[in-house]
N, C-alpha and C positions, 0 to 999 in steps of 0.2 A: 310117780307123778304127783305135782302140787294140786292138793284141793280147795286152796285158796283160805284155809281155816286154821292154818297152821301159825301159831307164833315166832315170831320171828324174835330173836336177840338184839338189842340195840344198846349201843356202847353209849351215855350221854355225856361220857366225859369228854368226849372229841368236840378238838378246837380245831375248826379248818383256818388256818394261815394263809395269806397272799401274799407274796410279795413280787414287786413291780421288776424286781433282779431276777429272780427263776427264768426270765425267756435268753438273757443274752447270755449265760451260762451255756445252755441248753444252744445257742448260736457256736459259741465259742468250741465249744461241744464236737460242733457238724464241721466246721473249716479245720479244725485238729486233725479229723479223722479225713479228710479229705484230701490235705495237704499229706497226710502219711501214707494214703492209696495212693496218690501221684507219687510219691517219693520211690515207694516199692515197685509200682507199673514201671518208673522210668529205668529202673537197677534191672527188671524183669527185662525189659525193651534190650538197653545198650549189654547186657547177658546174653541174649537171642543174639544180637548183630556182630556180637565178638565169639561168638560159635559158628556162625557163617562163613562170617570170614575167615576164621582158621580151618575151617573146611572147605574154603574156595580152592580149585587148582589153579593154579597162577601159570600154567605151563600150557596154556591153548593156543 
């Protein structure tokens, strides 16, 4: 446990960087991966319903 006495290390050669482009990245980011879970949900989906249906008996 910290006894508040302790020195800590501090790096001074850090340059914190902003830039106004890091958010839509980080957007562009989220609909990639979003459109590629729909992608695979729907291939998972029309898989399920063409297992069904070859499993349906058509003979009732």
């Amino acid at each position: 446990m910290s006894t508040g006495k302790e020195q800590l290390d501090v790096e001074d050669d850090f340059i914190a960087v902003e830039s106004d482009d890091a958010e839509p990245v980080v957007v562009e980011v989220a609909k990639t991966n979003l459109s590629k879970r729909r992608t695979i949900d729907n291939l998972l989906e029309e898989r399920r319903l063409q297992k069904q249906l070859a499993d349906y008996d058509f003979d009732l």
